[in-house]
Backbone as numpy.savetxt, mean C-alpha at the origin, in Angstrom:
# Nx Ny Nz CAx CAy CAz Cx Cy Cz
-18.29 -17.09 -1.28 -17.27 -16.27 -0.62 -16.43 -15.56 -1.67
-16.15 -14.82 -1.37 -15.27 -13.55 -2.11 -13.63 -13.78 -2.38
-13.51 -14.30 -1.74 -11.91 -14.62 -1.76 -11.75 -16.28 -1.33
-10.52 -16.84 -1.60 -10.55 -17.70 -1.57 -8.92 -18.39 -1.09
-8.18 -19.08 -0.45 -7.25 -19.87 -0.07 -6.82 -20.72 -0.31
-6.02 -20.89 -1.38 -5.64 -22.14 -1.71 -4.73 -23.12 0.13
-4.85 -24.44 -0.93 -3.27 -25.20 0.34 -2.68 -24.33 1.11
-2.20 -24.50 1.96 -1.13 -23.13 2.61 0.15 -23.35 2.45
0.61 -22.13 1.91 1.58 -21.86 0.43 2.54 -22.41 1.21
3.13 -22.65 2.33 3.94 -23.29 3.21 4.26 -23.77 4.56
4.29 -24.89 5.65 4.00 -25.18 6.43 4.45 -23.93 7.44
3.12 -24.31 8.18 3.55 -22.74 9.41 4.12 -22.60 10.15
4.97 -21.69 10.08 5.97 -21.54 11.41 5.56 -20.84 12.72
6.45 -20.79 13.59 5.80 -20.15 14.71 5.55 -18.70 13.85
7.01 -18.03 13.33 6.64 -16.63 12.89 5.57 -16.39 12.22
4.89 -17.50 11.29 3.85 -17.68 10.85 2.30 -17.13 11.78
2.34 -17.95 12.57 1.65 -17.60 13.39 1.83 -16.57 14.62
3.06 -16.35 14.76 2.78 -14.95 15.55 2.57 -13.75 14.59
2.98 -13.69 13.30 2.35 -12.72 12.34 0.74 -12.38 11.93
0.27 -13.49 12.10 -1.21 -13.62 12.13 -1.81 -12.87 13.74
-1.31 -13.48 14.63 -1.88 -13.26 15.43 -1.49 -11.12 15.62
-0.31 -10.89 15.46 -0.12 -9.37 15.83 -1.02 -8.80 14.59
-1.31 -8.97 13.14 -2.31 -8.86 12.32 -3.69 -8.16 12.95
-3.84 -9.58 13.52 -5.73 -9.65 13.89 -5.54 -8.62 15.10
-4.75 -8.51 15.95 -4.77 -7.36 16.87 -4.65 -6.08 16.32
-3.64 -5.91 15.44 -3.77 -4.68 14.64 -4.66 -4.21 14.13
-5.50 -5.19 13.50 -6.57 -4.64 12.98 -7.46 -4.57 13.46
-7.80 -4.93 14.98 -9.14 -4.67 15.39 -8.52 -3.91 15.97
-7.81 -3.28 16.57 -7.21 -1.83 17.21 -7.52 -0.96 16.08
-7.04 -0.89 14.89 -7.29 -0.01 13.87 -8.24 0.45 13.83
-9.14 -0.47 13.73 -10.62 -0.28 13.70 -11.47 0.16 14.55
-10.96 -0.39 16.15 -11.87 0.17 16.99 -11.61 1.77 17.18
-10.16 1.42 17.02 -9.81 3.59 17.38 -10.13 4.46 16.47
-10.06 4.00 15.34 -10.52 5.08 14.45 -12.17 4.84 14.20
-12.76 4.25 14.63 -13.89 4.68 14.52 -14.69 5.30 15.82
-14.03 4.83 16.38 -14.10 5.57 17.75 -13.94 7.39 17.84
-12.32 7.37 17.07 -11.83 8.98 16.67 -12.98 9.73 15.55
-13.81 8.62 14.81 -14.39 9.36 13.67 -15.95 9.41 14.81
-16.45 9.10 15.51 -17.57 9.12 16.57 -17.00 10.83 16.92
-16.11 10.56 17.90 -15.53 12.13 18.53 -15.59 13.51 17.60
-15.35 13.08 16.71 -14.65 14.22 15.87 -16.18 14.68 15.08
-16.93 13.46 14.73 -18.29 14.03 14.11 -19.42 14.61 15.27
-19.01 14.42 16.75 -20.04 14.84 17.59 -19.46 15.40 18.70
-18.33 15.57 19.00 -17.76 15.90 19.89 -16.31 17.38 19.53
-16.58 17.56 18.17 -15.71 18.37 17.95 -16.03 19.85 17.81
-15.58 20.67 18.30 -15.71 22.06 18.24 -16.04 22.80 17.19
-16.81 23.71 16.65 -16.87 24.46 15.37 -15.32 24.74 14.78
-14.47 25.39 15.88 -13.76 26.50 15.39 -12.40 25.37 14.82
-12.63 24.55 14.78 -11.85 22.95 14.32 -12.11 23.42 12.61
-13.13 23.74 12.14 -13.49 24.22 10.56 -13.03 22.83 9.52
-12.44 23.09 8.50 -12.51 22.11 7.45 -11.16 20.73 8.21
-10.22 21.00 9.49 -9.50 19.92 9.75 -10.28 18.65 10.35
-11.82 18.96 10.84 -12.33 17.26 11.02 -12.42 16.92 10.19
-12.80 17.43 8.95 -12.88 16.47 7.38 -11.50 15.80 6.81
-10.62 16.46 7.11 -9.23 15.89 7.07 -9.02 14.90 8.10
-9.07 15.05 9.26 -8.84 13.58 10.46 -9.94 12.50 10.18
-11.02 12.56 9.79 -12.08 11.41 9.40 -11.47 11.10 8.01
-11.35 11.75 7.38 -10.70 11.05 5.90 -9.28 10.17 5.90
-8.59 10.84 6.87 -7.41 9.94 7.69 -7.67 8.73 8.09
-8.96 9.05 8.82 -8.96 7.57 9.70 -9.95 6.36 8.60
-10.53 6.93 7.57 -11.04 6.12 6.68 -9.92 5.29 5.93
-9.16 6.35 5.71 -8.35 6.01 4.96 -7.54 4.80 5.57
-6.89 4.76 6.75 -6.61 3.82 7.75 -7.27 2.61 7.76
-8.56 2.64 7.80 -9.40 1.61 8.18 -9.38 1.21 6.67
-9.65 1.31 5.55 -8.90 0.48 4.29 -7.71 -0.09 4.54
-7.06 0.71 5.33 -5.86 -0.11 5.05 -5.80 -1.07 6.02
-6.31 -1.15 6.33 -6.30 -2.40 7.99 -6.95 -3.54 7.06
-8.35 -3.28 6.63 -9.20 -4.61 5.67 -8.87 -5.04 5.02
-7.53 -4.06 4.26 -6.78 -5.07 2.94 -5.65 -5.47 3.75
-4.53 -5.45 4.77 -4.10 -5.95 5.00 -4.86 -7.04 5.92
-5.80 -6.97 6.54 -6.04 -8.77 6.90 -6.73 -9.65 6.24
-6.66 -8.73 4.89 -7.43 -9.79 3.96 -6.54 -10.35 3.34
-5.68 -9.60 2.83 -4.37 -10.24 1.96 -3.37 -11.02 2.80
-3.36 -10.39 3.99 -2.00 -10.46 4.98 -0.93 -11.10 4.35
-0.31 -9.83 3.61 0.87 -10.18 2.58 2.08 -10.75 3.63
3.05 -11.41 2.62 4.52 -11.58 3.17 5.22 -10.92 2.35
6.37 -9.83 3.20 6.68 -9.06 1.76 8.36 -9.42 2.15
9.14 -10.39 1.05 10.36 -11.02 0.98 11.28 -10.59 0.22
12.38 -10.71 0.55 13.59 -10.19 -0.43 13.45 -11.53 -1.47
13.73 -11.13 -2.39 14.14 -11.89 -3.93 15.22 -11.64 -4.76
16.58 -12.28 -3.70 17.70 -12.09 -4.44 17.50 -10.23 -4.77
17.89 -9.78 -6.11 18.17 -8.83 -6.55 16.77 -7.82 -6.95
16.26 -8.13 -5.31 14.70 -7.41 -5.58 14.20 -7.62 -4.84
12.26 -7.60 -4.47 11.61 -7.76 -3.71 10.51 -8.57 -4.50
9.93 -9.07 -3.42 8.07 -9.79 -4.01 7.30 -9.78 -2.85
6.00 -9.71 -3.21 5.01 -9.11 -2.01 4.40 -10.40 -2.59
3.96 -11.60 -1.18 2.80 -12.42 -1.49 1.66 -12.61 -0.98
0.07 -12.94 -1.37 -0.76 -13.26 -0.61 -0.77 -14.59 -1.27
-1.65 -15.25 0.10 -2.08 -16.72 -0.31 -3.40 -16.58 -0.76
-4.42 -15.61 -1.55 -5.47 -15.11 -1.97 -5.39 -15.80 -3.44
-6.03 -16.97 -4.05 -5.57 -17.22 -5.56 -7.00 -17.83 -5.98
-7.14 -17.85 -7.12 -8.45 -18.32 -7.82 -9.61 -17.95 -7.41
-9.93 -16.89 -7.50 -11.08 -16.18 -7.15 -12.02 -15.52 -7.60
-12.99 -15.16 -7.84 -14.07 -14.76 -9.23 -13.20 -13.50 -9.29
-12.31 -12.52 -9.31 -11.38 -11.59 -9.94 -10.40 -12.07 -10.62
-10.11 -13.05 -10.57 -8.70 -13.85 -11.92 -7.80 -13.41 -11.44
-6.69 -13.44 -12.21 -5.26 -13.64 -11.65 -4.95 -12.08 -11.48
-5.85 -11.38 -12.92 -5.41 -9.95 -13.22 -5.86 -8.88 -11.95
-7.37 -9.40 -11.77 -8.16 -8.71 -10.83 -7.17 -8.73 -9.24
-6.48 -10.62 -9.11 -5.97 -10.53 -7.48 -4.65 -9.37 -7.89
-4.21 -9.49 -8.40 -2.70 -8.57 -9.13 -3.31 -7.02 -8.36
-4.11 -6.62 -9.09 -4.85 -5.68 -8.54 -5.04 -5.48 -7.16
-5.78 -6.33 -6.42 -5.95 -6.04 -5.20 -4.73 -5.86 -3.99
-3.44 -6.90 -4.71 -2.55 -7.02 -3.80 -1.87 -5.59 -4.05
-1.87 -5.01 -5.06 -1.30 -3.37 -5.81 -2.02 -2.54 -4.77
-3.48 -2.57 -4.67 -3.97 -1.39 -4.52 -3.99 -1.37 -2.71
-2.76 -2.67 -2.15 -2.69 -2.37 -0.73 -1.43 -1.33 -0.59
-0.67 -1.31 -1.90 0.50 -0.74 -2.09 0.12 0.71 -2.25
-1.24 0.74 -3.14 -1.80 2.61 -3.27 -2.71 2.89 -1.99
-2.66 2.02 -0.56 -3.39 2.69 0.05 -1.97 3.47 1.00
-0.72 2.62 0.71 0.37 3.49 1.72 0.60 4.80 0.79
0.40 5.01 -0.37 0.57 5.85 -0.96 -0.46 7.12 -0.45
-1.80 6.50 -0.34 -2.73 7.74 -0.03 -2.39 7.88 1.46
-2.06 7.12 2.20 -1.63 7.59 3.76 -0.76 8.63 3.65
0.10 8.73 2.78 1.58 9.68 2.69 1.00 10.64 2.42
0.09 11.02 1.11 -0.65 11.98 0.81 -1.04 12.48 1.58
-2.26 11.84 2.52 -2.92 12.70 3.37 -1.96 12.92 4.53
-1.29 12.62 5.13 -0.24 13.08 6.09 0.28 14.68 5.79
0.70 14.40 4.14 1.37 15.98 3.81 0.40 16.65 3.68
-1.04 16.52 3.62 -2.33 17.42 3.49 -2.33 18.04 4.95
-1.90 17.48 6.23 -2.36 17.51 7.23 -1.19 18.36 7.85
-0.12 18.25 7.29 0.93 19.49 7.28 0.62 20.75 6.68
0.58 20.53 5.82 -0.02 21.53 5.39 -0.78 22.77 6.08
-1.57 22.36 5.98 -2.95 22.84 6.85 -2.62 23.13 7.84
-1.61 22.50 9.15 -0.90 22.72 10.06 0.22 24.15 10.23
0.62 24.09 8.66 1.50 25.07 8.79 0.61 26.50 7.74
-0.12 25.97 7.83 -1.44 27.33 6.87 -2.30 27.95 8.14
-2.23 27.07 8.93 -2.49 27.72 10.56 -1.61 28.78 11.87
-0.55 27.87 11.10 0.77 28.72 12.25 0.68 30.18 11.71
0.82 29.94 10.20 1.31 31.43 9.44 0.37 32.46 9.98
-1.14 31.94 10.28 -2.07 33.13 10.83 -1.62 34.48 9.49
-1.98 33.85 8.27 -2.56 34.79 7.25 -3.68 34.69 6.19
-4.19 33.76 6.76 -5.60 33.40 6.07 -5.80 32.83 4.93
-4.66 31.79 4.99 -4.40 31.14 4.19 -5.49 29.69 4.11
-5.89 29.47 5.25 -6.84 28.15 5.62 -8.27 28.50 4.53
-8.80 29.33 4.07 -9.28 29.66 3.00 -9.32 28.90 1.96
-8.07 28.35 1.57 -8.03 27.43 0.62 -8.13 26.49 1.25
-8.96 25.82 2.29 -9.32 24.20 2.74 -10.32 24.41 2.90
-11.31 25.50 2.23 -13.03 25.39 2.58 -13.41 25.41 1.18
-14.61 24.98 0.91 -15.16 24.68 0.01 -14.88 23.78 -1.05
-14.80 24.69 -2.46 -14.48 23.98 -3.57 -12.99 23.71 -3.69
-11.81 24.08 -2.83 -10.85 24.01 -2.53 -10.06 22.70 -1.53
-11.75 22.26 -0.74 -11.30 21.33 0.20 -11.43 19.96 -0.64
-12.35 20.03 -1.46 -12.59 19.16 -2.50 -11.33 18.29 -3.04
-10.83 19.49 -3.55 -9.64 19.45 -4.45 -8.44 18.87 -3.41
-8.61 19.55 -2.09 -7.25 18.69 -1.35 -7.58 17.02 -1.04
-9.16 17.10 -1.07 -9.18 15.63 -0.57 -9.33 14.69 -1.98
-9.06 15.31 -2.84 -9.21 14.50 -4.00 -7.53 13.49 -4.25
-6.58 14.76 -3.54 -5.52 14.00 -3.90 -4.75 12.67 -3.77
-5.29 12.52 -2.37 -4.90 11.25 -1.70 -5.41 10.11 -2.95
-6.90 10.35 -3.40 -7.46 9.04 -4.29 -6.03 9.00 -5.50
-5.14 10.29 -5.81 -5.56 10.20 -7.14 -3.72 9.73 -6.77
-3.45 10.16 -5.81 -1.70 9.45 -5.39 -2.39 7.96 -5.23
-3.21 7.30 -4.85 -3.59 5.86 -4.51 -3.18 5.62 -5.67
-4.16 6.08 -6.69 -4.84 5.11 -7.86 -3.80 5.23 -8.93
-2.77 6.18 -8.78 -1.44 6.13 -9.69 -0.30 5.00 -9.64
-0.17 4.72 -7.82 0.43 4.11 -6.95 0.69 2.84 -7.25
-1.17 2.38 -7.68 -1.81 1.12 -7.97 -1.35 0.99 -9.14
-1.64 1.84 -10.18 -1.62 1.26 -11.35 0.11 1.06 -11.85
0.74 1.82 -11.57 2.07 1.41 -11.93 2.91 0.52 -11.55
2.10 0.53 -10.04 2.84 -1.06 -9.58 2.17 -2.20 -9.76
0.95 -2.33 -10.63 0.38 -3.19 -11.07 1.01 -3.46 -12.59
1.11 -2.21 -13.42 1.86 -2.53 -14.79 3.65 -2.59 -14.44
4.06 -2.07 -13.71 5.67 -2.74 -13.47 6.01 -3.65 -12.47
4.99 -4.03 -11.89 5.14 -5.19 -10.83 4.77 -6.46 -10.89
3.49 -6.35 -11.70 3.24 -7.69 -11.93 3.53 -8.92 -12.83
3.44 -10.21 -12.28 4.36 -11.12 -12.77 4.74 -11.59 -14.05
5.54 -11.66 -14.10 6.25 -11.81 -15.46 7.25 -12.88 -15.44
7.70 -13.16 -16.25 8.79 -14.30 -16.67 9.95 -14.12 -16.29
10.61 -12.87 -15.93 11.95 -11.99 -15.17 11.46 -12.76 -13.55
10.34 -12.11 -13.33 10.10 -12.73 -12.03 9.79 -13.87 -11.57
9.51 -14.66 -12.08 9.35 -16.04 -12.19 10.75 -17.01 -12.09
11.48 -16.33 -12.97 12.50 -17.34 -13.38 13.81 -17.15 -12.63
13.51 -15.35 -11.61 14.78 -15.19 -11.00 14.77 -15.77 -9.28
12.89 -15.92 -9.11 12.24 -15.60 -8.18 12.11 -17.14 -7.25
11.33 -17.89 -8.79 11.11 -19.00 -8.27 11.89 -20.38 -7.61
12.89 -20.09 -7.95 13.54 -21.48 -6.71 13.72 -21.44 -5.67
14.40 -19.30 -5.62 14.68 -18.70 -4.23 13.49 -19.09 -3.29
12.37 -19.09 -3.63 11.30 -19.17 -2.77 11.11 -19.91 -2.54
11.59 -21.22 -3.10 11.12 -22.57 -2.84 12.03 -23.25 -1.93
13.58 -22.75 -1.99 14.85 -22.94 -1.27 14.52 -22.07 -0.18
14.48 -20.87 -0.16 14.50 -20.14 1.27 13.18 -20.32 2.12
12.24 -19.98 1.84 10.89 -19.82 2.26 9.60 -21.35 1.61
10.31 -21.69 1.24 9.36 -23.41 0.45 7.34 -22.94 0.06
7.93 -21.95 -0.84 6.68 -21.24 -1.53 6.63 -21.67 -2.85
5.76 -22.20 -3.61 5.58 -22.37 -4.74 5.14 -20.92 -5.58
5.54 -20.19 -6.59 5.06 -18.80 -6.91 4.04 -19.21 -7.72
3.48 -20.67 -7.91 2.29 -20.97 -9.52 1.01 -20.88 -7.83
1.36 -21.06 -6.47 0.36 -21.26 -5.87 -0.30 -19.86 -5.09
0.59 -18.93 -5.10 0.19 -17.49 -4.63 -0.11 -16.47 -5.62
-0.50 -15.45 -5.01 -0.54 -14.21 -5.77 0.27 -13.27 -5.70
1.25 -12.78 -6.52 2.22 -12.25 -6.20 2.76 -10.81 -6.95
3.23 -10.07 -6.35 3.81 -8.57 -7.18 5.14 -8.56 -6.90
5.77 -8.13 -7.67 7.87 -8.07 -7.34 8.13 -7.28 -8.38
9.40 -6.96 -8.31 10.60 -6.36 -8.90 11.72 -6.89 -8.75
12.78 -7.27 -10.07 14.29 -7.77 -9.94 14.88 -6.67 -10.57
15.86 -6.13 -9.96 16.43 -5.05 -10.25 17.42 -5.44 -11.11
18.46 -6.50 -11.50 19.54 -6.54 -11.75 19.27 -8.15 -12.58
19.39 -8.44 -14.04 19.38 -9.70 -14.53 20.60 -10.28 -15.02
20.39 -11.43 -15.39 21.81 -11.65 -16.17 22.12 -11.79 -17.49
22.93 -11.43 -18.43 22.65 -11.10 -19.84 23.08 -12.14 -20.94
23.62 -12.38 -21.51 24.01 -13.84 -22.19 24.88 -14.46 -21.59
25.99 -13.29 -21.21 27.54 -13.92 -21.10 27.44 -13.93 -19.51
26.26 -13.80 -19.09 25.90 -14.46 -17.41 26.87 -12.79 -16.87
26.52 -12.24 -17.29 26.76 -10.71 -16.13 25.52 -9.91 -15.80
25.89 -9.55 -14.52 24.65 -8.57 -14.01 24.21 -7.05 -15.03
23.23 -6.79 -15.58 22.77 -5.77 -15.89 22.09 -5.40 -15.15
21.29 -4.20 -15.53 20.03 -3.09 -15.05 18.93 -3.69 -15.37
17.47 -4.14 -14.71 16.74 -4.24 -15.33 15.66 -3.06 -15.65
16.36 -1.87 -16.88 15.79 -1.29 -16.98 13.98 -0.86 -16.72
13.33 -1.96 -17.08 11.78 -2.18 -16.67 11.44 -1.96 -15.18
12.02 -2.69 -14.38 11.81 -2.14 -12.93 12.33 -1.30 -12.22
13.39 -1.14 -12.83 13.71 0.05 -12.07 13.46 1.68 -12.69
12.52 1.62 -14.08 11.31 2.90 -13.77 10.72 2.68 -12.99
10.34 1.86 -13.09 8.63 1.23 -12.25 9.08 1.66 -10.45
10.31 1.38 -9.55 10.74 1.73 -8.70 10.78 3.46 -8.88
11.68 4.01 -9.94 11.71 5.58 -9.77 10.40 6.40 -9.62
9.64 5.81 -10.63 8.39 6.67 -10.69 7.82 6.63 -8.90
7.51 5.19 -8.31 7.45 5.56 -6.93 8.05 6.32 -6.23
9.26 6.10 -6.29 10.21 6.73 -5.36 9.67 8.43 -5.67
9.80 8.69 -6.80 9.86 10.31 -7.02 8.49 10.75 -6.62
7.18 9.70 -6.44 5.82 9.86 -5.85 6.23 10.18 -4.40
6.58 9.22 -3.53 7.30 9.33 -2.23 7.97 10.48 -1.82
9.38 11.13 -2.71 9.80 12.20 -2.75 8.94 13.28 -2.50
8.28 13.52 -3.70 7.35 14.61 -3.67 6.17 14.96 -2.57
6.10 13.83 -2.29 5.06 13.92 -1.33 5.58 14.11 0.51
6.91 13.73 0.40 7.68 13.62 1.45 8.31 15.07 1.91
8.66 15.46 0.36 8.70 16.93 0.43 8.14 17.87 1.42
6.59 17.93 1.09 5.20 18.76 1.50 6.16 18.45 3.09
6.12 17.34 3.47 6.19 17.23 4.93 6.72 17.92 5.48
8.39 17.98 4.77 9.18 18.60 5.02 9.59 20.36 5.32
């Protein structure tokens, strides 16, 4: 098997289990509709539709990743004091600690490519209203290029919140009791990504933790930009 479960990182609560259960519904809804929508749209859709079914099937692909990594990971994503941490109970698995780091990141670059393709789909929306023949640039070697972007907002998404998110000794040491006091999580038994925004410095005062909070801007200004288009 591919993945693997340690102990369960903490005894289950009801929320526990009603989170699981709205999960597994989510995701087989996800799944059944969008493949359902990608059936319609590849056999049931009109010519004069032109390069926007390739955009709504790439949508709904895109979707349906994101449904498989969230019920594979089915993260808990918790406040941490002066920050956040995203956990799966996914640990020791022929990908190593570095590889799960990764996977739990790249559920973080699939909301990223959702945003992307959303503003693609504006776009195009408003390259239609204008009625100046602007939709030109969504055929061909052009459509290429729009559908390239979503991968390349993912895979940026991923990697920075994999190099400023993942665990470290800041996070460990600000992270780990809170979790064990609030939520009774051990952080040596999950897989985990976070950010602490704010540490304490010799003389025990709050600073900046400069390190994460690039690692936060650079998203944010991904988000921005992309939020923009929408706009």
């Amino acid at each position: 098997n591919s993945t693997h479960r340690n102990e369960p990182m903490k005894q289950e609560t009801a929320f526990d289990a009603m989170k699981s259960s709205v999960q597994t519904i989510a995701f087989i809804f996800s799944c059944f509709s969008n493949l359902i929508l990608i059936f319609l749209i590849c056999t049931k859709s009109p010519k004069r539709l032109g390069s926007y079914k390739y955009l709504m099937v790439y949508f709904c692909v895109f979707a349906i990743c994101f449904s498989v990594l969230d019920i594979l990971l089915q993260p808990y994503i918790l406040s941490a004091g002066p920050g956040f941490i995203v956990i799966t109970e996914i640990k020791n698995t022929f990908l190593g600690s570095f590889g799960e780091t990764c996977l739990l990141s790249s559920l973080c670059g699939c909301f990223g490519c959702i945003l992307a393709t959303i503003a693609i789909h504006f776009i195009f929306r408003y390259f239609a209203l204008e009625r100046k023949g602007k939709l030109r640039y969504f055929q061909g070697q052009y459509l290429i290029g729009w559908l390239s972007i979503p991968g390349i907002v993912g895979a940026v998404w991923t990697i920075v919140t994999v190099y400023f998110c993942a665990p470290n000794d800041i996070t460990m040491e600000y992270s780990r009791q809170l979790m064990k006091d609030h939520y009774q999580i051990d952080l040596n038994n999950v897989t985990y990504i976070g950010s602490i925004y704010f540490i304490k410095d010799g003389k025990g005062k709050s600073v900046p933790n400069e390190f994460a909070l690039l690692g936060m801007g650079i998203l944010f200004s991904i988000m921005d930009a992309v939020t923009q288009q929408i706009e």
